[in-house]
Backbone as a printed PyTorch tensor [residue, N CA C, xyz], in Angstrom:
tensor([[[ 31.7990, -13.7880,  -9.7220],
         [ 31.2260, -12.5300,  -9.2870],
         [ 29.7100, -12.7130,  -9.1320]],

        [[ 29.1040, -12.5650,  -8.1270],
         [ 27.8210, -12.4810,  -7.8090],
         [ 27.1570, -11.0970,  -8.2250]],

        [[ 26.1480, -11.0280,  -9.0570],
         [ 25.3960, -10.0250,  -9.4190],
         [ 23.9290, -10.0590,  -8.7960]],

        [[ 23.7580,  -9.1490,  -7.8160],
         [ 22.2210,  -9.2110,  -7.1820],
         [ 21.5660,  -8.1020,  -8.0720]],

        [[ 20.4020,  -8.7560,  -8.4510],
         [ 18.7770,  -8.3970,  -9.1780],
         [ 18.4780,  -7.4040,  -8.1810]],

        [[ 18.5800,  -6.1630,  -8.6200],
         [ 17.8650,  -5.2550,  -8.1680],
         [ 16.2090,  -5.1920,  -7.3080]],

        [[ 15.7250,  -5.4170,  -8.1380],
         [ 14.3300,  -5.8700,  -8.3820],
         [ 14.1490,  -6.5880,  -7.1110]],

        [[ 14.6220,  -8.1870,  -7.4130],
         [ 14.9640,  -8.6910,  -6.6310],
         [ 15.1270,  -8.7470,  -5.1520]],

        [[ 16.2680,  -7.8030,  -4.5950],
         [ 16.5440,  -6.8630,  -3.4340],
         [ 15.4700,  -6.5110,  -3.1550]],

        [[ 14.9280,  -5.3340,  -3.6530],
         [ 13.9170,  -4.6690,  -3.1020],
         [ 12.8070,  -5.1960,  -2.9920]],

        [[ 12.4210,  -6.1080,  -3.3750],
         [ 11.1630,  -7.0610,  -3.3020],
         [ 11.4910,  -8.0110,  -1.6610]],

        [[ 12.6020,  -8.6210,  -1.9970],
         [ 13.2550,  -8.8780,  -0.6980],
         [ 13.5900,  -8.3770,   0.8630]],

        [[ 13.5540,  -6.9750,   0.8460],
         [ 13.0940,  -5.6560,   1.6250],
         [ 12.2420,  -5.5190,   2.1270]],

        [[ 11.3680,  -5.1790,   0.6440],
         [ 10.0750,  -5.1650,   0.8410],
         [  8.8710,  -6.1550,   2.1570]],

        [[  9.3050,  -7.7520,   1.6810],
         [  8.8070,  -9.1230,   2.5100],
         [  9.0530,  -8.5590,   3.9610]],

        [[ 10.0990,  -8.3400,   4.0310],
         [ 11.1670,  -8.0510,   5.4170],
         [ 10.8000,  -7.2740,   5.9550]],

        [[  9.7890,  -5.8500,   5.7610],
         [  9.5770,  -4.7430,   6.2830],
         [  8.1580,  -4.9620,   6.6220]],

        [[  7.1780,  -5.5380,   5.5860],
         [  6.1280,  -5.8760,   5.6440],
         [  5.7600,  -6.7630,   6.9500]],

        [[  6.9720,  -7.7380,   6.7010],
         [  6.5760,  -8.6290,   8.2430],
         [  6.5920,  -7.6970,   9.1910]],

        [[  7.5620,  -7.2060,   9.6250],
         [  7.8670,  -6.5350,  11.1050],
         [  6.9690,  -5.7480,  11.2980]],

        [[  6.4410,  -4.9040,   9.9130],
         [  5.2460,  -4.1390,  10.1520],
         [  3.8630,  -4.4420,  10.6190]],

        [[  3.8550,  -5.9260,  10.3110],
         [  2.8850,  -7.0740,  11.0860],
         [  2.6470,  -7.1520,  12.1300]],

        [[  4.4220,  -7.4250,  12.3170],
         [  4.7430,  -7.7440,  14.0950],
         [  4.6180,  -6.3400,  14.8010]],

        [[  4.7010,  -5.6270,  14.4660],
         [  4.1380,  -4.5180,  15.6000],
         [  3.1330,  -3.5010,  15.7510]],

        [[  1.9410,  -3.7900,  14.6490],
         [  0.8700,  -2.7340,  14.3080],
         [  0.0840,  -3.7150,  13.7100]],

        [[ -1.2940,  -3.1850,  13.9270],
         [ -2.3690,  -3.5720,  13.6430],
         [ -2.1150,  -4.1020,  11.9920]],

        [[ -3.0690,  -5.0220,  11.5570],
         [ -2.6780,  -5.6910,  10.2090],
         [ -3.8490,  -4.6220,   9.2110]],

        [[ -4.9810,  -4.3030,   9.8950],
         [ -5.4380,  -3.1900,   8.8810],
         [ -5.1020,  -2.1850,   8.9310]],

        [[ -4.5120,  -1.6680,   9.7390],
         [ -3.2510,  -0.1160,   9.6820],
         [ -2.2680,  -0.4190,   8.6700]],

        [[ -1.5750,  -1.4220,   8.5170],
         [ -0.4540,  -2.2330,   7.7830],
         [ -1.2020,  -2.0160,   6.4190]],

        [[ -2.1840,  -2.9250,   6.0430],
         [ -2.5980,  -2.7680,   4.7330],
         [ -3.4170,  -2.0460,   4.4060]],

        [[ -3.7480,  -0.6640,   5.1660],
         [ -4.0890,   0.5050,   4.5520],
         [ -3.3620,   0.9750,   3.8880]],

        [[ -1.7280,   1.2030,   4.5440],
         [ -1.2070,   1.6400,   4.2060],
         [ -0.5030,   1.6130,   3.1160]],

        [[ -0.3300,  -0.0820,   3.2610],
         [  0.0880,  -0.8700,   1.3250],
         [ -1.0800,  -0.2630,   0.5400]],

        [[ -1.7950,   0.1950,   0.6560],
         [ -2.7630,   0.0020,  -0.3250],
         [ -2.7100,   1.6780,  -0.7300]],

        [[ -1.6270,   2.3790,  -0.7820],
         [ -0.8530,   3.9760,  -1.3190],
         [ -0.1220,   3.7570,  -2.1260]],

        [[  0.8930,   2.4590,  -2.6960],
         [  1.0120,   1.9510,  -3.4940],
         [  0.7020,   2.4820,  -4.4890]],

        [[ -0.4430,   2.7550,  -5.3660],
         [ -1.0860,   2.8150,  -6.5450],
         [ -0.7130,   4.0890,  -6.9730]],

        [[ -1.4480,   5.0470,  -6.1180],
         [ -0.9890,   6.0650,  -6.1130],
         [  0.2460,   6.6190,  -6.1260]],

        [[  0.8820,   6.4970,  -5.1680],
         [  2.3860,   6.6670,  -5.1830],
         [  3.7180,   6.0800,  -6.5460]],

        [[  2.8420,   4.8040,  -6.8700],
         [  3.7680,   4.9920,  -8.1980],
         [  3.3570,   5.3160,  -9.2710]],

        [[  1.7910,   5.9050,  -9.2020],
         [  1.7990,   6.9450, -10.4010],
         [  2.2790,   8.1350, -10.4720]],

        [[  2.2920,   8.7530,  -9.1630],
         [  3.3230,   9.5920,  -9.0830],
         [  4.5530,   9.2590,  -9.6020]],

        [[  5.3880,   8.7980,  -9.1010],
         [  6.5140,   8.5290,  -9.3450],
         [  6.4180,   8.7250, -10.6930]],

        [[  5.8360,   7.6130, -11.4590],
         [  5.8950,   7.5700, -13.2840],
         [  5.5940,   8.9300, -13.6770]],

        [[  4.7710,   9.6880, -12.8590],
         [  4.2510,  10.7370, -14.2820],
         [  5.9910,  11.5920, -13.7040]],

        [[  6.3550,  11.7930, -12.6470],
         [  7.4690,  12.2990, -12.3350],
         [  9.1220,  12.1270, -12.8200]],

        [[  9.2090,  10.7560, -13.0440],
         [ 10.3410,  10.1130, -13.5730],
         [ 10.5980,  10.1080, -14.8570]],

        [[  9.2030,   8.9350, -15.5180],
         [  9.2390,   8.7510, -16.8240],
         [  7.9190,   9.4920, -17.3760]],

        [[  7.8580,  10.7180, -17.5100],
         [  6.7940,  10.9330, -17.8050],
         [  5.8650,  10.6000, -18.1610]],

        [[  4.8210,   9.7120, -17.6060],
         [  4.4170,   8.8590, -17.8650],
         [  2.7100,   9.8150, -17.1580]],

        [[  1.2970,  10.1750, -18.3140],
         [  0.6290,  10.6220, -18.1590],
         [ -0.6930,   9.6880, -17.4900]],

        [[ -0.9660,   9.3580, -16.1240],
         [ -1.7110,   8.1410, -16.1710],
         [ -2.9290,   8.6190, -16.7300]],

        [[ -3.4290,   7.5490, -16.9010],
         [ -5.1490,   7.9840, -17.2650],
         [ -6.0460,   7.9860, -16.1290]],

        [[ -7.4730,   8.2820, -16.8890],
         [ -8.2380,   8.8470, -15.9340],
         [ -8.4640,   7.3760, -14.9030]],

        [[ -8.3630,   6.3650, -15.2970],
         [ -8.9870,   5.1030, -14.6280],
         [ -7.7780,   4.8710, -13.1490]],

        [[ -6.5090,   5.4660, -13.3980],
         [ -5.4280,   5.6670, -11.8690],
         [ -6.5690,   6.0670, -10.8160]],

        [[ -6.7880,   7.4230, -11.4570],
         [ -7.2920,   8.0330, -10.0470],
         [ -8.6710,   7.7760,  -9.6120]],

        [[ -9.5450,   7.0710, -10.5630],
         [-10.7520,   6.6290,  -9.8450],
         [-10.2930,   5.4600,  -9.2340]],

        [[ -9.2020,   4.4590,  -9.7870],
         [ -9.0140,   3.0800,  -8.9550],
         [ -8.5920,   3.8380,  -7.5680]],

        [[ -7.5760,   4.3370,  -7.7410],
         [ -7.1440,   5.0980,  -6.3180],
         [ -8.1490,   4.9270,  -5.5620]],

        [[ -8.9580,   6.1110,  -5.8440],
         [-10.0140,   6.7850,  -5.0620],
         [-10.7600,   5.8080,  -4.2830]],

        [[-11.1970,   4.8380,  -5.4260],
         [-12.0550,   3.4470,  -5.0010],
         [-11.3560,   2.8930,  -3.3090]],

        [[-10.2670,   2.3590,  -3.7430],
         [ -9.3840,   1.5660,  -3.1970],
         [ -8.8140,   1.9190,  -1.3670]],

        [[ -8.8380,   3.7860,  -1.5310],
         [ -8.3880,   4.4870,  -0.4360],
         [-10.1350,   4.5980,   0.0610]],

        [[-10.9420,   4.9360,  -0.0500],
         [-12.3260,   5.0840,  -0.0710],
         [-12.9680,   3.6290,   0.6480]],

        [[-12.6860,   2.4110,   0.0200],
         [-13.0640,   1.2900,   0.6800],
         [-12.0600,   0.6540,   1.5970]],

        [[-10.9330,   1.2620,   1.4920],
         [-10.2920,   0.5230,   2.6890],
         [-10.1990,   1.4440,   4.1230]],

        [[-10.5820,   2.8270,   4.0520],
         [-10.8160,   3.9510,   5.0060],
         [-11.9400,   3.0960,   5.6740]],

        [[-12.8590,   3.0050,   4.4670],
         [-14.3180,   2.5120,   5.5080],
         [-14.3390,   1.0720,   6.3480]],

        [[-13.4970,   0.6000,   5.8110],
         [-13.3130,  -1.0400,   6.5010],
         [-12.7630,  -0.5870,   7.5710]],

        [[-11.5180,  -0.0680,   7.4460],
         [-10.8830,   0.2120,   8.7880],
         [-11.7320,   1.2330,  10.1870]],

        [[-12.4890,   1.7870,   9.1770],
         [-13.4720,   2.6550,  10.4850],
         [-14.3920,   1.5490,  11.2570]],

        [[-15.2860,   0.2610,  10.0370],
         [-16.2950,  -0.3240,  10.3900],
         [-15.6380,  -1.4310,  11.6290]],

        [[-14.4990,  -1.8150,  11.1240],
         [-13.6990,  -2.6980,  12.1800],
         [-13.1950,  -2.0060,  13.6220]],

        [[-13.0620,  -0.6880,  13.5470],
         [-13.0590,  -0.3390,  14.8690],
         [-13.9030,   0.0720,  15.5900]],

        [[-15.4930,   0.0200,  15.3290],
         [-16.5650,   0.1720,  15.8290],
         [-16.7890,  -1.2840,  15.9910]],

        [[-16.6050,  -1.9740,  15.2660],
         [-16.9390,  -3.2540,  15.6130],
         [-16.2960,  -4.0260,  17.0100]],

        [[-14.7920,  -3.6150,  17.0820],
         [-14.1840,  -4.3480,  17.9840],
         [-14.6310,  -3.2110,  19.3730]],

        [[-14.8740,  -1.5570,  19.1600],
         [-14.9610,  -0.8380,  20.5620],
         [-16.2720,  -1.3760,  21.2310]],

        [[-17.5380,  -1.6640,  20.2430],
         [-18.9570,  -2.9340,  20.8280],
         [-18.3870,  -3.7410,  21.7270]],

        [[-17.5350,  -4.5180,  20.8580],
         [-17.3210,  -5.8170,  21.8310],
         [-16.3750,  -5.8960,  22.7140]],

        [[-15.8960,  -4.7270,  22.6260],
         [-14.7870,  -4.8780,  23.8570],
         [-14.7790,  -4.2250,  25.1730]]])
């Protein structure tokens, strides 16, 4: 009997979705968007397992959505210059 790792799977998914998301959209649209992650599974935890994050979640958040907004703005001023 074959038993598949959960975990596993979805990590496996995960690779799989990530690529294609490569292959057809910009790669800093792509990893803006990975980068909700943080957030989203603190949600989840305080929702599931009640799980109270601390104050340092939502400043990393903040940081994280905050500097990758601005990259993605500075890179498309950069490429509308040169193009």
């Amino acid at each position: 009997m074959l038993l598949v790792n959960p975990l596993g799977a979805t990590g496996m998914l995960k690779q799989r979705a990530q690529s294609h998301a490569f292959a057809v959209a910009d790669a800093s649209y792509v990893l803006a968007l990975a980068l909700r992650r943080l957030p989203i599974g603190a949600l989840i935890g305080f929702l599931i397992f009640d799980e109270v994050p601390e104050i340092w979640v939502g400043i990393g958040a903040a940081v994280i959505c905050a500097s990758s907004t601005y990259i993605a703005r500075s890179e498309a001023t950069i490429t509308k210059r040169q193009g």
